[in-house]
Structures are given as C-alpha cells and as structure tokens.
C-alpha positions in Angstrom: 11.4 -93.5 11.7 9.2 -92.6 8.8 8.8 -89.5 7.4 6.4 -88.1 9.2 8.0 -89.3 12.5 10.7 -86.9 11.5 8.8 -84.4 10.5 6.7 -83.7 13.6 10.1 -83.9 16.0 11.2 -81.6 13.8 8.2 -79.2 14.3 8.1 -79.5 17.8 11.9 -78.8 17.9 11.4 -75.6 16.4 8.5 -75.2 18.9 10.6 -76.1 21.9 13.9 -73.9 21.2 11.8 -70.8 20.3 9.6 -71.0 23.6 13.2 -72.2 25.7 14.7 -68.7 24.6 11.3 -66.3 25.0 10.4 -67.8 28.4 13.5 -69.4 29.4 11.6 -73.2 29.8 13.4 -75.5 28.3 11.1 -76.6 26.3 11.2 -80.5 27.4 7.5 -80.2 28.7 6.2 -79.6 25.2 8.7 -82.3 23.9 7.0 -85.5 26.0 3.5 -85.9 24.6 4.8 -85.8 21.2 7.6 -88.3 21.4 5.0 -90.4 23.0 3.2 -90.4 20.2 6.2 -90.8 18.1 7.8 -94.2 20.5 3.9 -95.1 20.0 4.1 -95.6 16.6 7.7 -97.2 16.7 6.5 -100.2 18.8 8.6 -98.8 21.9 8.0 -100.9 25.4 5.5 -99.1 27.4 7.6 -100.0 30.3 9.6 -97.4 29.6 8.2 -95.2 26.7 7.6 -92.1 29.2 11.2 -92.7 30.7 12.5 -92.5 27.5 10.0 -89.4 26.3 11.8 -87.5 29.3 14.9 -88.4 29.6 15.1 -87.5 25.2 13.6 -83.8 25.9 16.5 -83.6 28.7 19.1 -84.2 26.4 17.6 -81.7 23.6 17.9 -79.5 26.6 21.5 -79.4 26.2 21.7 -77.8 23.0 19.1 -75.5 22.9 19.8 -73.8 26.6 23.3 -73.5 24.5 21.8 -71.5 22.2 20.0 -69.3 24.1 22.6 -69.0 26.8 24.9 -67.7 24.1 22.2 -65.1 22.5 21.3 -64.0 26.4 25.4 -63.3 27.3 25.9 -61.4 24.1 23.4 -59.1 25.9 25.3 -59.7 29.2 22.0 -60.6 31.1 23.5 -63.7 32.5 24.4 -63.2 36.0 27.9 -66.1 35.8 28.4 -65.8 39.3 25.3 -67.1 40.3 25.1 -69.9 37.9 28.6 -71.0 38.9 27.5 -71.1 42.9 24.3 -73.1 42.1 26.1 -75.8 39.3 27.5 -77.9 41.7 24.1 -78.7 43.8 22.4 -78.7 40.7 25.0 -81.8 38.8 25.0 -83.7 42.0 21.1 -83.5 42.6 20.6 -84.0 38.9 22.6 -87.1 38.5 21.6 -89.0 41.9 17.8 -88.1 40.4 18.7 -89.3 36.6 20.7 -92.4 37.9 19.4 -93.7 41.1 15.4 -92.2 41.5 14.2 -91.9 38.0 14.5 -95.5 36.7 12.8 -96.6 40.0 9.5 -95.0 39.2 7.4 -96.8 37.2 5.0 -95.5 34.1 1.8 -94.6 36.0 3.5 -92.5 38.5 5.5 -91.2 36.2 2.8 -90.1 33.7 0.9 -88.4 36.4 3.9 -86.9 38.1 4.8 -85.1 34.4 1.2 -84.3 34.2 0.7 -82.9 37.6 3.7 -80.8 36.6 2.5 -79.5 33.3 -0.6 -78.1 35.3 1.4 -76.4 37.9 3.5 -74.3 35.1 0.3 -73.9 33.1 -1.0 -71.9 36.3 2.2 -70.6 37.2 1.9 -68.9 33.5 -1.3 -67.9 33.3 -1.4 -65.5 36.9 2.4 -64.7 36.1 2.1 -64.1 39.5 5.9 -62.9 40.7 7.0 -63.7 44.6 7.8 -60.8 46.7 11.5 -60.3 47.2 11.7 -60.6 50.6 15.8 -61.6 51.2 19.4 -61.7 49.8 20.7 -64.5 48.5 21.6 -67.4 50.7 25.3 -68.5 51.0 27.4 -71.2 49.9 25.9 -73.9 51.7 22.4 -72.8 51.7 22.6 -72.3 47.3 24.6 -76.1 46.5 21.1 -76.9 49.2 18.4 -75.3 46.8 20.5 -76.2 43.9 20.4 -80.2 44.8 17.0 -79.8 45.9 16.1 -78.5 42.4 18.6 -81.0 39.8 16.6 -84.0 41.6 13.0 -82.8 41.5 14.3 -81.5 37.4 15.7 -84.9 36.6 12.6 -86.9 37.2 10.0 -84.2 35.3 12.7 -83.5 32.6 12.6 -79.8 32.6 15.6 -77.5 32.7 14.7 -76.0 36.7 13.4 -72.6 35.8 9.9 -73.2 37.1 12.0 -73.4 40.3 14.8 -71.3 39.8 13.4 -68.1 38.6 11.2 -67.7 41.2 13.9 -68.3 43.9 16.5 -65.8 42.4 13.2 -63.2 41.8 12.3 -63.7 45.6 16.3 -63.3 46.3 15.8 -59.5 45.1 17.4 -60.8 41.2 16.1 -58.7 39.0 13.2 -60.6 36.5 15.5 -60.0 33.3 18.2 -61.7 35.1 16.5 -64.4 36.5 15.1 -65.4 33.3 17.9 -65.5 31.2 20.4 -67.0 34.2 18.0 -69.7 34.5 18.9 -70.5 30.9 22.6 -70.9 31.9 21.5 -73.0 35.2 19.6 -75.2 33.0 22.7 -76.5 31.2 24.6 -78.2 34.3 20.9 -79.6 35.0 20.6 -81.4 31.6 24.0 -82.5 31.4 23.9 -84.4 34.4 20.4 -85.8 34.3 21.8 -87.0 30.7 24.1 -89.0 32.0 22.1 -90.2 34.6 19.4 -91.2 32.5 22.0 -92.5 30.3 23.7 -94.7 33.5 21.3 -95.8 35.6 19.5 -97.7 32.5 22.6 -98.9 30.6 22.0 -102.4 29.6 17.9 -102.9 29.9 16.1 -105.4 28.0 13.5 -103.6 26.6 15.8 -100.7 25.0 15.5 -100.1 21.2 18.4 -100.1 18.8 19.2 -96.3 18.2 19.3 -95.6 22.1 22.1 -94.7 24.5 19.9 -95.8 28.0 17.0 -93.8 27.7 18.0 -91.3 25.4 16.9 -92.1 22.2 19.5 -90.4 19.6 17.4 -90.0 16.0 14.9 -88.1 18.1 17.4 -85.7 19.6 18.9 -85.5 16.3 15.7 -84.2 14.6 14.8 -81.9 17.3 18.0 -80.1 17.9 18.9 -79.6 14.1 15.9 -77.2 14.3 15.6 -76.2 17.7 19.3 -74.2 17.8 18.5 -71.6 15.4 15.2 -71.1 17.0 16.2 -70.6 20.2 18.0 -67.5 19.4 15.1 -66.1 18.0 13.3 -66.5 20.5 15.7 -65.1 22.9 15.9 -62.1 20.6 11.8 -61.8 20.7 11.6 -62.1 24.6 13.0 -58.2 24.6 10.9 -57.0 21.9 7.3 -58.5 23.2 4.5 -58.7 25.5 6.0 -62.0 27.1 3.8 -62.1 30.4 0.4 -62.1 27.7 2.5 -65.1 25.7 3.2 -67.2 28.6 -1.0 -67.0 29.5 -1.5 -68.1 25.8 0.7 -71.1 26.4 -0.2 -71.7 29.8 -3.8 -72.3 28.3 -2.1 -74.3 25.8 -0.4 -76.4 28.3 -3.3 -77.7 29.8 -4.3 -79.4 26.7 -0.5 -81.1 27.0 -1.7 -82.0 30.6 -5.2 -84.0 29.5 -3.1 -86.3 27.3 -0.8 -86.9 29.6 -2.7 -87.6 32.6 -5.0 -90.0 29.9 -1.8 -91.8 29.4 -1.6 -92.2 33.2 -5.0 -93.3 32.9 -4.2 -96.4 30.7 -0.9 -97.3 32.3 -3.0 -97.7 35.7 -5.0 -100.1 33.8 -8.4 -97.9 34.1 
C-alpha cells in the first residue's frame, strides 16, 4: 500500500471508532466506500472487492466495539444479561450468513444491498424517530429467534446490528442509554462470528490477494484499528456530554453522500 493508502484507512479509522462509541454503529458503513477506493487502487478483483470491503470493516468491528464496550461498562450502562441471552442467536446467524450466504451473492447485488442499507440508517438518523415501547422482552426462544434473525441480515451488510438491535430492546421498554451502549456489547459476538465466516466460507479463492486471510484483508485492518481504539473511547465519553440526536441528523445527511457512491458502484458492476 502506498502512503497515502495508509493514510486515508487511517483517517477513516479514527472516523469510524469515534462515531462506533457516540452512536453505537459500528462504524463499518463508513469503512466500505473508502476501502473501495483503496482495493481500487491496489488492482483488487472486482469479483470480490465489495466482499472484501465488508467483510474488512467487520473485522475492524472487533476491536473498536472492544473499546467502546469497555468505556460504556466502566459507566455500567451495559445491560450483560441481555447481551449474553441474545449472543448465541446472534454467532450462529452471523456465521451461517458470513460462511454459507455472503460468498453466494455476487458484486451488483451486493453493492446495492449495502447501498440500500446506507439509505435506510441515513433516514433512520435523520427523524431519530424512537418506536413506542409497547412489550417486555421476549424469552429464551423468542431472543436466540431475533438474535439469528439479526447476525445473518449483519453479516451480509457488515454492520455491528444496532440499526436492528436498538430499536428492538427500545420497543422492549430498554431504556435508550441502555440500548445504545448494550448494542455495543451485542456487536462483538456479531463481528466475531461473521469474521470467521467471511474468513471460511472463502478460504482458498483464486482471486485473493497476498496479505488476505479469505476476505479479510489484514494491512487494512491493521491501519484502521491502530487509530480507531483510542477514538472510540472518546467518542463514548462524548455521547453523554452532547447533543447526539442533532449529530446523528448531520451524519445521516452525510450518509447519503456514502449511498450515491455506492449505488454508482452497483451501477458499473451491472454493466450500465
């Protein structure tokens, strides 16, 4: 990678771990288009340069929901009972989605699935429209459901589940605080599975470049994550101190600009 390969990974790791602890996202979403452009200018296959955009923004998931889940429990906002009920529907749904569902999928449909989901969360941000509580939490069976449910639909857009989770545990009568940073701890199980599916289900393809464990591509996570875990603490510490439902409109705007690029890159891998 050149220098200013690194360099912008590097930015947009310290973009992504900030914005993973203030609004509890991830950050993966912001991660894609970038290391597009990045695998662009390596020469990557475009066979599987989205595959291998997404399935890199997972695995930088890992460490900076680490981060954040550790700033969030210091403030004991974490609700560990609920995370351990939903971790085993999330690992299984996220693995069977990483291994089996997401090599399947080709470019296009990728592209425009990722881009159809940066649009929804840009909305979702900008009304920061909240769902009614209307019910308890479900049991045993009824949580590993929602969590399997959620690790498959995760694995293939390569976000860390909050855009689902938080407003299931808000309309389950969790308070907002809670749900937000919880869904940092849920999004741990989420990227450690989908890892290793992504990791599994495309061990051993042609078109892989050297560097690459599947379709994670290591230098890339390596950049991004020596930035991204000191932000994401900062950011956690921000989300208590601003205005963070005026933010997420900002960056909800911001998204959409994410979303044009992506859905051009549909666009070409179409063939129109």
């Amino acid at each position: 990678m050149s220098i200013s390969d690194i360099a912008m990974l590097m930015l947009c790791g310290s973009i992504s771990g900030f914005l993973a602890g203030l609004l509890g996202i991830g950050g993966g979403m912001i991660l894609v288009p970038f290391m597009i452009l990045v695998f662009n200018h390596l020469g990557f296959s475009q066979n599987i340069i989205v595959h291998m955009a997404i399935a890199t923004g997972m695995a930088t998931i890992l460490f900076t929901t680490t981060s954040a889940i550790w700033a969030h429990h210091k403030h004991q906002s974490i609700n560990w009972k609920l995370v351990a009920s939903l971790s085993p529907g999330l690992v299984i749904g996220s693995l069977v989605g990483g291994s089996e569902i997401f090599e399947a999928i080709n470019t296009s449909w990728l592209s425009l699935c990722f881009a159809l989901f940066i649009v929804y969360t840009s909305v979702q941000m900008i009304i920061n429209k909240k769902p009614t509580a209307g019910r308890e939490l479900p049991g045993r069976l009824g949580l590993f459901s929602f969590g399997a449910f959620t690790g498959v639909i995760a694995s293939l857009v390569g976000a860390g589940g909050a855009f689902i989770t938080v407003p299931f545990m808000l309309w389950c009568n969790v308070k907002p605080h809670t749900a937000m940073a919880s869904s940092s701890g849920l999004g741990f199980p989420i990227a450690a599975a989908a890892t290793i599916g992504y990791m599994y289900g495309s061990w051993g393809n042609p078109n892989l470049p050297e560097g690459s464990l599947g379709f994670v591509y290591l230098p890339a996570v390596i950049c991004i994550v020596a930035v991204s875990i000191f932000t994401a603490p900062l950011g956690a510490k921000m989300a208590r101190k601003l205005n963070v439902a005026q933010l997420k409109r900002i960056f909800g705007v911001m998204l959409f600009l994410l979303a044009a690029f992506m859905f051009n890159e549909s666009r070409k891998a179409f063939g129109f």
